[in-house]
BARO-350644 format. One record per residue: residue in one letter; y, z negated, x negated of N, C-alpha, C in turn. Coordinates in nm, 3 decimals, decimal comma. Example, Ala and Ser with C-alpha at 12.3 -4.5 7.8 and 13.67 -1.06 7.14 Angstrom:
BEGIN
r  nyy  nzz  nxx  cayy  cazz  caxx  cyy  czz  cxx
A  -0,569  -0,780  -1,319  -0,450  -0,780  -1,230  -0,330  -0,780  -1,320
S  -0,225  -0,708  -1,285  -0,106  -0,714  -1,367  0,003  -0,787  -1,290
***
This chain:
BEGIN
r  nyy  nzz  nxx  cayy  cazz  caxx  cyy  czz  cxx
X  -16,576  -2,607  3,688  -16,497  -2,508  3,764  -16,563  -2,484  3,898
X  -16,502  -2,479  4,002  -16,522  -2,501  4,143  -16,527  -2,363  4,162
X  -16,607  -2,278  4,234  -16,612  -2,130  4,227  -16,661  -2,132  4,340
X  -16,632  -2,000  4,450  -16,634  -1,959  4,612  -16,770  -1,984  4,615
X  -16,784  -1,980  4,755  -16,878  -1,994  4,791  -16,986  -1,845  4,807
X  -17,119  -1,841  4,770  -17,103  -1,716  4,787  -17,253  -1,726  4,895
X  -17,221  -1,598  4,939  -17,316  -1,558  5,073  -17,429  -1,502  5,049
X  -17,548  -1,492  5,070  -17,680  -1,423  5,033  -17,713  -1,319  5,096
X  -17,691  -1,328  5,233  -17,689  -1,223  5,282  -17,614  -1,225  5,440
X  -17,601  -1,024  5,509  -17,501  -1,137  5,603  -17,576  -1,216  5,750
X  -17,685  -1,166  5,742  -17,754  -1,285  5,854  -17,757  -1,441  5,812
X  -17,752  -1,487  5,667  -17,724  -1,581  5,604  -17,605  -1,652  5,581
X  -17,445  -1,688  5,537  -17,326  -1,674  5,491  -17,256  -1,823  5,505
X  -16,366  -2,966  6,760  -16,429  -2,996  6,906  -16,317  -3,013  6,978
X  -16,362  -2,945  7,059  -16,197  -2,982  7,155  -16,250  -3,106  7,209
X  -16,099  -3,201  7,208  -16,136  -3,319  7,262  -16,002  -3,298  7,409
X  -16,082  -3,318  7,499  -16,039  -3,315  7,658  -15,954  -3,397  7,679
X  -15,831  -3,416  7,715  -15,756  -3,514  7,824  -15,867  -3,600  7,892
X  -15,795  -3,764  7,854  -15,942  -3,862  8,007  -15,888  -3,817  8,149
X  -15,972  -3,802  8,210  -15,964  -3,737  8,383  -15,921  -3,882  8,438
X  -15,811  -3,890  8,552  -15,819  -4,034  8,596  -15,929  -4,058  8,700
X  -15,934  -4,160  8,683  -16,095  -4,192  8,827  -16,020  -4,095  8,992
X  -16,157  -4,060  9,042  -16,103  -3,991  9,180  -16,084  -4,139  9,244
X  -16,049  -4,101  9,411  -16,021  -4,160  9,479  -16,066  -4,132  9,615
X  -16,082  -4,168  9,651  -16,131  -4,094  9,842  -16,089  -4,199  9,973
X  -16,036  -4,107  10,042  -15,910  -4,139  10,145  -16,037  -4,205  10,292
X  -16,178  -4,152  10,249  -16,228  -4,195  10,341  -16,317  -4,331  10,372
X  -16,276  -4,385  10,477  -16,290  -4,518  10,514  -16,459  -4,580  10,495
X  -16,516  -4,495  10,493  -16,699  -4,569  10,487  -16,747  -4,572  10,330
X  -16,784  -4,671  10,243  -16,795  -4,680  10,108  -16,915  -4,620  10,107
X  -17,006  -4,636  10,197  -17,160  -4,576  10,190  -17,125  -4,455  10,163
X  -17,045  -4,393  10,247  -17,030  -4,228  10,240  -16,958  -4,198  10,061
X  -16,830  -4,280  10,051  -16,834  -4,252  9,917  -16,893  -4,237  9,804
X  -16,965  -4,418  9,775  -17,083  -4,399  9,687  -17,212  -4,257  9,699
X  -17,206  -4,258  9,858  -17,347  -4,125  9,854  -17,293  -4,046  9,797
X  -17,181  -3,965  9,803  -17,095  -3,818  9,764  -17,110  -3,854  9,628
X  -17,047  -3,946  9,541  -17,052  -3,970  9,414  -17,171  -3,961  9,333
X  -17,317  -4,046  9,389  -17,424  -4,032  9,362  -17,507  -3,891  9,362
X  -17,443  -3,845  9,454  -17,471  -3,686  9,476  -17,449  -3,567  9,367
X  -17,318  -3,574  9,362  -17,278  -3,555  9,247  -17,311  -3,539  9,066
X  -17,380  -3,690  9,068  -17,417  -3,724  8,961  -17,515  -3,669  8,924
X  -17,628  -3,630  9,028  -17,723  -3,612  9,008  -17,741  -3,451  9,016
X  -17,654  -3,444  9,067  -17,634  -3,233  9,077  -17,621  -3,212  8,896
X  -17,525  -3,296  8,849  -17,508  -3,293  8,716  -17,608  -3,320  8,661
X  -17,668  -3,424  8,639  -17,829  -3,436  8,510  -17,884  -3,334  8,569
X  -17,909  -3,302  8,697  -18,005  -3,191  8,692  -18,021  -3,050  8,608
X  -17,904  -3,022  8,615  -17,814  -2,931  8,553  -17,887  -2,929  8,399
X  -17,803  -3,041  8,323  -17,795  -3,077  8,241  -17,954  -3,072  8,140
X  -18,064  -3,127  8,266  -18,211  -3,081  8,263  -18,246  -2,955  8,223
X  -18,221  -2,908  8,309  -18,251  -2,773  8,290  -18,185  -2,713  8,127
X  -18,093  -2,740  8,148  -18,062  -2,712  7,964  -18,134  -2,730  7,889
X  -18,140  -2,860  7,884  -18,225  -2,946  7,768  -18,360  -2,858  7,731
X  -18,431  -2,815  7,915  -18,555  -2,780  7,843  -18,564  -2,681  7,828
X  -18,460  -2,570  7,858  -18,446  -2,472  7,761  -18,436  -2,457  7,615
X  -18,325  -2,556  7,555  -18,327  -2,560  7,436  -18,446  -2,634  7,371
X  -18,566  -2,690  7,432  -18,691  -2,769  7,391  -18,784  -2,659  7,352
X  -18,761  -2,513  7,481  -18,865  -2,426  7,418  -18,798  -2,363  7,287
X  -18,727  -2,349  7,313  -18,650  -2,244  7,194  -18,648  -2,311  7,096
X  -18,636  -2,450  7,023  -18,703  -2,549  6,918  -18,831  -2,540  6,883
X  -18,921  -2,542  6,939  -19,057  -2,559  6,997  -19,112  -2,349  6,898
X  -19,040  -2,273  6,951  -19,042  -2,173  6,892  -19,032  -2,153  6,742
X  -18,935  -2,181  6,728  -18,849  -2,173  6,597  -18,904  -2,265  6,479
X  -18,981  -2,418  6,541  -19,026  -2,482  6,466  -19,171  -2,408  6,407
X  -19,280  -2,369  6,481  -19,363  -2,295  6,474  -19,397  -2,239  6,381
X  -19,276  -2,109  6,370  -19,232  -1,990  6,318  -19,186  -2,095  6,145
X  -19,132  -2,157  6,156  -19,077  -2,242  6,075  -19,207  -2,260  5,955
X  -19,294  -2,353  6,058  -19,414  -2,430  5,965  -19,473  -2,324  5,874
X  -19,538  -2,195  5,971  -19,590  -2,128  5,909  -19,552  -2,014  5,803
X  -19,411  -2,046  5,781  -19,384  -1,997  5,663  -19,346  -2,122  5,585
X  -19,306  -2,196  5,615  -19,349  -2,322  5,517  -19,490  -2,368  5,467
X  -19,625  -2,314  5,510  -19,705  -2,340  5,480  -19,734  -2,263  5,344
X  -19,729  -2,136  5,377  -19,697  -2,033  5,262  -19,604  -2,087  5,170
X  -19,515  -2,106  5,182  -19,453  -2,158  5,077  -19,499  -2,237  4,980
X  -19,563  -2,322  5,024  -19,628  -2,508  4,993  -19,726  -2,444  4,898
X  -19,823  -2,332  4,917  -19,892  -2,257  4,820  -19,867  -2,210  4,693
X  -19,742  -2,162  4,703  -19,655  -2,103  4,625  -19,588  -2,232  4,516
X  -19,525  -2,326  4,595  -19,463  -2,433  4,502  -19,618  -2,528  4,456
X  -19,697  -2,549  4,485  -19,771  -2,593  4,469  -19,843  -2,533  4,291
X  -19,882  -2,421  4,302  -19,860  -2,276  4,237  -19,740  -2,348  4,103
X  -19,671  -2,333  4,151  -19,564  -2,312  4,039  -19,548  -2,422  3,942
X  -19,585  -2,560  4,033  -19,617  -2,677  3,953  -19,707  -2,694  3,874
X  -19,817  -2,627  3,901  -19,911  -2,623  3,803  -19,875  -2,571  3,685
X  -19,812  -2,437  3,652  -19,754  -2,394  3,567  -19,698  -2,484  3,436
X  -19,611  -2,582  3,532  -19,523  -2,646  3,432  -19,600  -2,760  3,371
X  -19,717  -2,848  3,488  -19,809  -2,962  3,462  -19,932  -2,919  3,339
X  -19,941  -2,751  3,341  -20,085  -2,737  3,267  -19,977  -2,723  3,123
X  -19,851  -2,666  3,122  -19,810  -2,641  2,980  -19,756  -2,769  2,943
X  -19,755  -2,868  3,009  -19,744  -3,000  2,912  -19,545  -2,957  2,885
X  -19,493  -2,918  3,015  -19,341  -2,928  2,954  -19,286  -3,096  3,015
X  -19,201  -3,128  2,854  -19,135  -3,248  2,877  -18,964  -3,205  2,824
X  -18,891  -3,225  2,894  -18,726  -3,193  2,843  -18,688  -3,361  2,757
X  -18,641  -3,308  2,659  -18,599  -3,378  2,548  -18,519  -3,497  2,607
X  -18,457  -3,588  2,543  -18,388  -3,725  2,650  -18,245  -3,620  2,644
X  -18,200  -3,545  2,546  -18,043  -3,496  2,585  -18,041  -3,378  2,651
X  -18,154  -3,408  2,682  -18,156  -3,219  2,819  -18,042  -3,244  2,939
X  -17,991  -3,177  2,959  -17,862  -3,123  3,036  -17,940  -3,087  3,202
X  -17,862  -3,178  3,293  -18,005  -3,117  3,401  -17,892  -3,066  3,516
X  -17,971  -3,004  3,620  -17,887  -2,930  3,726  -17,914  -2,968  3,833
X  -17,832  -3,053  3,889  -17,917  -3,044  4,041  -17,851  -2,950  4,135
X  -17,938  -2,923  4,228  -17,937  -2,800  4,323  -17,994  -2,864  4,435
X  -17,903  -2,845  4,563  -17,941  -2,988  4,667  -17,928  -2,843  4,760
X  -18,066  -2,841  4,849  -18,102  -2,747  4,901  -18,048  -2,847  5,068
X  -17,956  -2,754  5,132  -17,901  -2,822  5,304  -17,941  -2,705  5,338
X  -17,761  -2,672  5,465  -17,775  -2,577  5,551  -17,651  -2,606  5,605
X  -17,647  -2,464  5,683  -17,497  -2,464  5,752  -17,494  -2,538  5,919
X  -17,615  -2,564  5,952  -17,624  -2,601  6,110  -17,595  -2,773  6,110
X  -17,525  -2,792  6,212  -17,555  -2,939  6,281  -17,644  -2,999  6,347
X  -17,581  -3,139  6,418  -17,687  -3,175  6,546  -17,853  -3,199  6,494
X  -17,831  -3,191  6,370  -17,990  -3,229  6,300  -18,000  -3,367  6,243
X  -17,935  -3,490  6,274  -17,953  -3,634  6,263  -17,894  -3,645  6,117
X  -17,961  -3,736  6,019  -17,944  -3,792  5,902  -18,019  -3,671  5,820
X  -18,005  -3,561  5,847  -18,084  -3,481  5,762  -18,028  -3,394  5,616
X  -17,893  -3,382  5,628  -17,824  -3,343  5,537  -17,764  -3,450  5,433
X  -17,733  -3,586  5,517  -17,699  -3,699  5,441  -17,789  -3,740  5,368
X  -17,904  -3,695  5,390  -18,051  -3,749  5,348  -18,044  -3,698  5,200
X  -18,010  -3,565  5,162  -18,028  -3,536  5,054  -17,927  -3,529  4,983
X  -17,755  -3,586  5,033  -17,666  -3,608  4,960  -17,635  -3,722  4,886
X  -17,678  -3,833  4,974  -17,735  -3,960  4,933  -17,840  -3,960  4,795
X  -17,925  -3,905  4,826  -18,084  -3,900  4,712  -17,967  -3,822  4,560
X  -17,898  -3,707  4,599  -17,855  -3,708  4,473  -17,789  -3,765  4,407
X  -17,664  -3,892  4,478  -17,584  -3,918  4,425  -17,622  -4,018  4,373
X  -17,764  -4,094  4,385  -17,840  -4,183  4,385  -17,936  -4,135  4,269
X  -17,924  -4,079  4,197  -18,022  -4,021  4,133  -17,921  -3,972  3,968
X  -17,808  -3,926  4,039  -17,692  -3,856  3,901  -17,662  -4,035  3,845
X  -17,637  -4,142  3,950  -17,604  -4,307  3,900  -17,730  -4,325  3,817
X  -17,874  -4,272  3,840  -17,978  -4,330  3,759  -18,024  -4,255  3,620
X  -17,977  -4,165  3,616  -17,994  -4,049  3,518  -17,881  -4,070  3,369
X  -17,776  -4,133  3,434  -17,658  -4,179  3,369  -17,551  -4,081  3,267
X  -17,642  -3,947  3,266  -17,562  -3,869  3,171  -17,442  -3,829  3,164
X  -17,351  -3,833  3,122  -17,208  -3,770  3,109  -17,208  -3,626  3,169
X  -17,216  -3,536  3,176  -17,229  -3,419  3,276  -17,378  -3,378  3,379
X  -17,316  -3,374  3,495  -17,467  -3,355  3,556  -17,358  -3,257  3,689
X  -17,373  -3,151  3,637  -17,344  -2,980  3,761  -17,433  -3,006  3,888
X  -17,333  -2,964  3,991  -17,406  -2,939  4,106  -17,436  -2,839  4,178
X  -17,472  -2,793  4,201  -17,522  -2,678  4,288  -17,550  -2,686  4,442
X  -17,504  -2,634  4,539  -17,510  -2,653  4,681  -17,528  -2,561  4,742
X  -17,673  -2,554  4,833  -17,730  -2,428  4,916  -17,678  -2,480  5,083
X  -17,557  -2,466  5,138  -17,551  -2,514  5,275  -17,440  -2,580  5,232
X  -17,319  -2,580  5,410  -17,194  -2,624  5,370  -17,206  -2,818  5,438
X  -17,281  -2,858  5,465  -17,301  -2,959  5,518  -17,300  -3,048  5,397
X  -17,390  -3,032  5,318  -17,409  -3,064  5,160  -17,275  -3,130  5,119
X  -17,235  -2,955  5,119  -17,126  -2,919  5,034  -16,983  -3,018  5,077
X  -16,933  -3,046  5,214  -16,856  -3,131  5,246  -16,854  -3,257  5,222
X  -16,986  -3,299  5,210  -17,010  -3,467  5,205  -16,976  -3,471  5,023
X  -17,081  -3,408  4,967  -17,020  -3,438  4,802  -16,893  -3,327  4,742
X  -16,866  -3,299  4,816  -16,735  -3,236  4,770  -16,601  -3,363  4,798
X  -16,626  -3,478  4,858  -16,549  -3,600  4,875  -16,599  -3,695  4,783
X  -16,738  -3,699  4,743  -16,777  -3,787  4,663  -16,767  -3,727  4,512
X  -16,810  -3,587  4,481  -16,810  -3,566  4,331  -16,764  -3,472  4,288
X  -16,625  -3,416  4,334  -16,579  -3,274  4,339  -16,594  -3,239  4,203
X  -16,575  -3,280  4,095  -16,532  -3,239  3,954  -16,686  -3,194  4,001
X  -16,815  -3,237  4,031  -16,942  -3,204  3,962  -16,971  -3,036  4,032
X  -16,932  -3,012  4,152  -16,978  -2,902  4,243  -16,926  -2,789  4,152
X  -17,016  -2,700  4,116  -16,992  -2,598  4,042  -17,024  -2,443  4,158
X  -17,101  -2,446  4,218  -17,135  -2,350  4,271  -17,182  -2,365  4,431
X  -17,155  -2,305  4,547  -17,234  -2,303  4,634  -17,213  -2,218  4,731
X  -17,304  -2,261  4,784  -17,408  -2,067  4,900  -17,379  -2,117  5,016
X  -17,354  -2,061  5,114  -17,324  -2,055  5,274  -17,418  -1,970  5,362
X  -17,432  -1,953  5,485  -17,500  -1,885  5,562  -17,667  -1,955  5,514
X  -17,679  -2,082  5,512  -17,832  -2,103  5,468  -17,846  -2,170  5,614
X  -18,003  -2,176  5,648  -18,084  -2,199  5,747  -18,062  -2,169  5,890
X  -18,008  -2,044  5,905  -17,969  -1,944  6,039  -18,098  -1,878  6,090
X  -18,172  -1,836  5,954  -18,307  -1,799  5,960  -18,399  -1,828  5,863
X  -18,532  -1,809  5,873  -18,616  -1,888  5,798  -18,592  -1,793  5,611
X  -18,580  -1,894  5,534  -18,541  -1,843  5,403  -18,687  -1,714  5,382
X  -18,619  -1,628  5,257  -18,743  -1,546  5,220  -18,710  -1,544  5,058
X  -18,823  -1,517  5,015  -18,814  -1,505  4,861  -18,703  -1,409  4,780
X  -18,647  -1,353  4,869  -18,534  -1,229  4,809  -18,422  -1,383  4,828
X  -18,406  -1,429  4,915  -18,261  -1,488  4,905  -18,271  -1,589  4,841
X  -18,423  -1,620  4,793  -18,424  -1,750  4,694  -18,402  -1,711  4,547
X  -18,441  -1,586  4,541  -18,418  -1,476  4,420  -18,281  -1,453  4,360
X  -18,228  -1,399  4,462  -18,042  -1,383  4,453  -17,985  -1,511  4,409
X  -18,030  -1,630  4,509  -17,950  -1,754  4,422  -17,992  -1,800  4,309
X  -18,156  -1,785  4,273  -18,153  -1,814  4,122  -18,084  -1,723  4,032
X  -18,054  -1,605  4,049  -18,010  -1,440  3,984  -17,845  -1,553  3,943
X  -17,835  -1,556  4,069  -17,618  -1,608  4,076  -17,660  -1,728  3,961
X  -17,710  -1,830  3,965  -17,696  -1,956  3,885  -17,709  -1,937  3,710
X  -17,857  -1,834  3,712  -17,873  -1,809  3,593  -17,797  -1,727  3,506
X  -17,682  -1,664  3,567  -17,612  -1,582  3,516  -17,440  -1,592  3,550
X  -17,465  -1,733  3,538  -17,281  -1,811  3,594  -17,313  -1,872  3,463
X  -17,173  -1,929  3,411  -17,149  -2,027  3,322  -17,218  -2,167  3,315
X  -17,303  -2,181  3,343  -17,307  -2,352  3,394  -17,426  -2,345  3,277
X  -17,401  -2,434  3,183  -17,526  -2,508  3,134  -17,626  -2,572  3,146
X  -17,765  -2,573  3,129  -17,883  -2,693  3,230  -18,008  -2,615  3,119
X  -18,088  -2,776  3,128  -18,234  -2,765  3,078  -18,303  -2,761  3,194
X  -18,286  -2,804  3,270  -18,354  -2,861  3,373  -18,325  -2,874  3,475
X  -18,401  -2,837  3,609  -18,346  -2,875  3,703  -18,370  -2,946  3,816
X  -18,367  -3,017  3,900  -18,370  -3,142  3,998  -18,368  -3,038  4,124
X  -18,415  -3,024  4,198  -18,407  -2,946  4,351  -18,449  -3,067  4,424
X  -18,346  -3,083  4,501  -18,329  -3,198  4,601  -18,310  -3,151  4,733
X  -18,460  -3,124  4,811  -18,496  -3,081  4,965  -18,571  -3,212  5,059
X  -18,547  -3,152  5,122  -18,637  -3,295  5,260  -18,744  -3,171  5,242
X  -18,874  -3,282  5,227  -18,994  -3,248  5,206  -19,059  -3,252  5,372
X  -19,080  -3,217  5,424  -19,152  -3,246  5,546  -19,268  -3,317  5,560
X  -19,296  -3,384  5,612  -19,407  -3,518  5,666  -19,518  -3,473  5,763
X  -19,425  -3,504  5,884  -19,503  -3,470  5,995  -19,395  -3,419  6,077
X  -19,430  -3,402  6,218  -19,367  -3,352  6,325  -19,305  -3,449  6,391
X  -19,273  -3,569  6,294  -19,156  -3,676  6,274  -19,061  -3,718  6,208
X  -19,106  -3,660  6,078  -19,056  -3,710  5,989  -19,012  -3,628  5,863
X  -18,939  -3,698  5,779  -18,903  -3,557  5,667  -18,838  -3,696  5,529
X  -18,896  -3,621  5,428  -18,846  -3,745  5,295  -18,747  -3,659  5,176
X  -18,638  -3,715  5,181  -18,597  -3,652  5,024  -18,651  -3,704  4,925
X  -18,689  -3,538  4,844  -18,791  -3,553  4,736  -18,752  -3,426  4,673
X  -18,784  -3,437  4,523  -18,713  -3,340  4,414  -18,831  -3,214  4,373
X  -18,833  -3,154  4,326  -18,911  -3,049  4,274  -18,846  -2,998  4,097
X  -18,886  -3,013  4,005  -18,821  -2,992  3,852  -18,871  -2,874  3,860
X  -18,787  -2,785  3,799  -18,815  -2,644  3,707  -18,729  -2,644  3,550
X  -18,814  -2,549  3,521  -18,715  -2,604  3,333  -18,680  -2,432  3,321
X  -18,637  -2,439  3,243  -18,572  -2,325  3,175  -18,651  -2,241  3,066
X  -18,608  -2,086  3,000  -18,687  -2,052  2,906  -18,748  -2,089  2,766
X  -18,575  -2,160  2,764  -18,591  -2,264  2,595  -18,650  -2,384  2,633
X  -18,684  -2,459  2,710  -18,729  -2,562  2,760  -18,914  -2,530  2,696
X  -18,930  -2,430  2,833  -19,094  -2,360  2,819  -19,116  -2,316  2,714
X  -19,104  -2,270  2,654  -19,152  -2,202  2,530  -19,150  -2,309  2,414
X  -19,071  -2,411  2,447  -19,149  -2,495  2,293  -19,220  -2,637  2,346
X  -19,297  -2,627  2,511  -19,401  -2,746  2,567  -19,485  -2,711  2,487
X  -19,554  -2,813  2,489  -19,711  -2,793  2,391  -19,810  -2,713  2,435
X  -19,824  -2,653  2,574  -19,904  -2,599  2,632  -19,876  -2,415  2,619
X  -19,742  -2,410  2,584  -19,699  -2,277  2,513  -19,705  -2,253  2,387
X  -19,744  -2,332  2,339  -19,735  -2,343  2,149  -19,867  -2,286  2,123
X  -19,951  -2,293  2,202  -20,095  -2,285  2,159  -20,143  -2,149  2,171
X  -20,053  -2,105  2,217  -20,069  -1,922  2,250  -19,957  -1,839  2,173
X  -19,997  -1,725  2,217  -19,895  -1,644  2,128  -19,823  -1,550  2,261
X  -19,690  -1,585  2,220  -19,600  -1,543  2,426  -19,492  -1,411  2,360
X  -19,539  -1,323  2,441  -19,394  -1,247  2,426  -19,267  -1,301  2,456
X  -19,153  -1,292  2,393  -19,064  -1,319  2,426  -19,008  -1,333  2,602
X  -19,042  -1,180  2,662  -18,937  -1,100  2,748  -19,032  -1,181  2,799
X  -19,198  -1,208  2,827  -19,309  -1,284  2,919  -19,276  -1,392  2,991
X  -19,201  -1,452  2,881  -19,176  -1,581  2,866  -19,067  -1,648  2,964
X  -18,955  -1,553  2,927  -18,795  -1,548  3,015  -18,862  -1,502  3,158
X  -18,934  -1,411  3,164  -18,967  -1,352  3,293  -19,049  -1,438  3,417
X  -19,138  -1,569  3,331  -19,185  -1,628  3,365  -19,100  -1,736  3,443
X  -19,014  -1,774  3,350  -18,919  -1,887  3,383  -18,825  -1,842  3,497
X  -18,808  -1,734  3,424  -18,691  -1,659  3,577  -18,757  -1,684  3,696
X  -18,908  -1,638  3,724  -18,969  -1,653  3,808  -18,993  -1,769  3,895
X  -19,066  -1,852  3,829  -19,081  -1,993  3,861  -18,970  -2,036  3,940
X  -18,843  -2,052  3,811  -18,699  -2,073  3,903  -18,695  -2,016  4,054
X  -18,724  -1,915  4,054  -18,655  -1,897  4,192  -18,768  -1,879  4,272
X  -18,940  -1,923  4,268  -18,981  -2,006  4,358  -18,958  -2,146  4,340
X  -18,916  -2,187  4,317  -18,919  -2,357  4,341  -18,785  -2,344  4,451
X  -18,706  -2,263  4,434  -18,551  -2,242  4,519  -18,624  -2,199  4,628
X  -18,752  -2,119  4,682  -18,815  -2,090  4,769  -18,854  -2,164  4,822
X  -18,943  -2,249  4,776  -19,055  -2,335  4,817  -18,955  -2,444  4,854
X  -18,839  -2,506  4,846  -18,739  -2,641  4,851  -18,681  -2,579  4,995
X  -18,631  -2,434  4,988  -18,563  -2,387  5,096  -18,634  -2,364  5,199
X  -18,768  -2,309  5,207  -18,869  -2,288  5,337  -18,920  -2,460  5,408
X  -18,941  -2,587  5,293  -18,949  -2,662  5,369  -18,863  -2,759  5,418
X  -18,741  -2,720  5,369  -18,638  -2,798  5,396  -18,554  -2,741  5,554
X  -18,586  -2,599  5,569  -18,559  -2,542  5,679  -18,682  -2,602  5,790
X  -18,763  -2,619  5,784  -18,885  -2,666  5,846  -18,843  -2,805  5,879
X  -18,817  -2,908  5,805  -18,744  -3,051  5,836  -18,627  -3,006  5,910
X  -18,548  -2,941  5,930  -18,440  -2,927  5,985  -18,459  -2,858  6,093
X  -18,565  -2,790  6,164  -18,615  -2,729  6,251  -18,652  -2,852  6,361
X  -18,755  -2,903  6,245  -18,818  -3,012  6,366  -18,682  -3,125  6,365
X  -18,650  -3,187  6,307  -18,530  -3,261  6,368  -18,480  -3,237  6,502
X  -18,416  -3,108  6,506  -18,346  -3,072  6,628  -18,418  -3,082  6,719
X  -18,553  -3,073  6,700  -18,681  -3,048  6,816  -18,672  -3,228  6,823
X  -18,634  -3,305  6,796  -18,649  -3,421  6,801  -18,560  -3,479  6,876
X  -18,441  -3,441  6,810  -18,334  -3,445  6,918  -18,318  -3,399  7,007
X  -18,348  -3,264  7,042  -18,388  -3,230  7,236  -18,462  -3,319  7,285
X  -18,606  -3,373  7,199  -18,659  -3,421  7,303  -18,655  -3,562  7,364
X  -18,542  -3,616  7,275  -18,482  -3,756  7,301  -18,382  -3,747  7,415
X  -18,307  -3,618  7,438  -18,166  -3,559  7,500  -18,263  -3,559  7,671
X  -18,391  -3,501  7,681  -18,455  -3,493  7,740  -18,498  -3,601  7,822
X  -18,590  -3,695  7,773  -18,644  -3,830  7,787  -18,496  -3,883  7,842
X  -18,396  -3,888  7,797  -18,280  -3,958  7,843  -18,198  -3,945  7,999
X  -18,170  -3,810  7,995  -18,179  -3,733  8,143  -18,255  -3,736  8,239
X  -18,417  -3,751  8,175  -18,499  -3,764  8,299  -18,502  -3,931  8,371
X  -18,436  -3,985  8,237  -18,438  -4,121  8,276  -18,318  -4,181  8,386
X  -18,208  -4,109  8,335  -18,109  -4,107  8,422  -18,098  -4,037  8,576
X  -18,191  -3,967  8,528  -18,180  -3,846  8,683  -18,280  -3,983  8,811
X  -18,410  -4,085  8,737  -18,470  -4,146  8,828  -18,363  -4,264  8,855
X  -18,312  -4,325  8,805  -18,221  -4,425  8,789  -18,133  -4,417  8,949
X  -18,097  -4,264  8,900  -17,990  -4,196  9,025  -18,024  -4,176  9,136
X  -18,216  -4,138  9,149  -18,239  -4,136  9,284  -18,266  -4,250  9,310
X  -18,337  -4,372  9,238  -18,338  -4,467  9,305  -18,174  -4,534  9,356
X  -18,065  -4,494  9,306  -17,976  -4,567  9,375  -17,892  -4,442  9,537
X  -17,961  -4,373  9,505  -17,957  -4,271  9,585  -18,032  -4,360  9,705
X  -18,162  -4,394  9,721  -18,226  -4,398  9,817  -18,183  -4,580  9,876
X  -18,146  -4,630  9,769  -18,097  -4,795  9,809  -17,967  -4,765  9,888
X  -17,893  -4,659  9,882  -17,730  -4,620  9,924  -17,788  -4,587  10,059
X  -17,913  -4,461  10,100  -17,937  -4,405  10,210  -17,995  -4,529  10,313
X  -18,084  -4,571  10,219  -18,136  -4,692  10,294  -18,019  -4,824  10,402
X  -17,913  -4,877  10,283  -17,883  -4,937  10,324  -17,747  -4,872  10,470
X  -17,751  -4,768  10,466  -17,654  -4,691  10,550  -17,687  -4,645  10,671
X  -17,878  -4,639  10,647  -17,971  -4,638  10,780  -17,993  -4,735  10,861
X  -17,949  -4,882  10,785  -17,985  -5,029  10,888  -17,858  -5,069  10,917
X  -17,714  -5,016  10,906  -17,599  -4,984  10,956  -17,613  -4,996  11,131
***
């Protein structure tokens, strides 16, 4: 069952032009034309410059701000894995699993959303099970496999990566999942892991469930309160939804910072291009 999309919070939640025909100019000296035109051109990249490196600092910012709560995070998921690695949990071969493919609502960020729509659909073909639910944090996600696996999309969140995630909104979406209809032992969180200040890999993060944990071998050996137990799992769950969402916002930060600074390099390249034909136009109009 395909169910709205729902919002976390509310800071969270192309016209295509007529072709212009080529100008024309009534005046008789081509030097003078080409100069006016060249002129022109270059009033424009300049322009256009100046944008760019505006939007370079404001990337440059945001990425920053980005890392260092992704670093925190990385502590935290790091943290949470241990949990599951020291109790020795293994899900049975007919465990029921969930994936939860952590995007975002922004564009203009390259192969970064395909990155992890790809990895899942690539992953539900290797897993082979007869039901495998999806879950979708971001509508970017959500469009690409909503063409490829609509029956599977059960749930998904909007308003993601406007601002850097926090543990309350990773909270709320584990709260919504764990308390919707959807069945799962297990679950698959499918985020771009961040690399470097190049690069970004889709890569999964597992969390299991209460009935899962409580009968690993590493829980058997103790004696667990019940409510400990659920509380634990609840927990875990919705850092790993933390820890997937802070660095997956961080890959998607620096992307864009990647793409300015290619948008950049390109303009400046064009803007020299222009004066040199600028100065071959003046030149040749001076030995006139």
């Amino acid at each position: 069952m395909l169910r709205a999309a729902t919002t976390i919070r509310p800071a969270l939640k192309t016209s295509v032009q007529p072709a212009m025909a080529a100008r024309t100019f009534s005046s008789t000296s081509p030097a003078a034309e080409t100069l006016r035109e060249i002129e022109q051109r270059l009033k424009s990249v300049k322009n256009i410059e100046k944008i760019t490196k505006s939007m370079k600092m404001i990337a440059s910012t945001k990425l920053t701000k980005a890392q260092r709560a992704m670093n925190t995070a990385i502590q935290y998921g790091k943290t949470n894995s241990e949990i599951f690695d020291q109790s020795q949990v293994q899900a049975p071969e007919n465990a029921k699993s969930l994936w939860i493919v952590v995007s975002s609502d922004s564009g203009l960020c390259g192969g970064i959303h395909s990155s992890v729509s790809k990895y899942t659909k690539r992953g539900i073909i290797e897993e082979g099970s007869e039901e495998h639910p999806i879950v979708i944090l971001g509508d970017r996600a959500r469009n690409q496999l909503q063409r490829s696996n609509p029956s599977d999309v059960k749930l998904s969140f909007n308003q993601i990566g406007k601002q850097i995630p926090t543990f309350t909104d990773a909270a709320a979406i584990a709260d919504t999942i764990l308390t919707s209809d959807i069945e799962f032992d297990q679950v698959n969180l499918v985020y771009n892991q961040y690399t470097s200040q190049i690069g970004y890999d889709a890569n999964t993060i597992k969390a299991y469930t209460e009935k899962i944990l409580s009968q690993s071998q590493g829980f058997k050996s103790y004696e667990q309160e019940e409510e400990a137990t659920k509380d634990l799992a609840q927990f875990s769950f919705a850092n790993a939804i933390y820890a997937a969402l802070v660095e997956g916002h961080a890959s998607e930060i620096n992307a864009r910072e990647m793409i300015n600074n290619l948008n950049l390099k390109y303009n400046r390249g064009r803007q020299a291009q222009i004066t040199n034909e600028l100065i071959e136009v003046i030149t040749g109009a001076s030995s006139l």
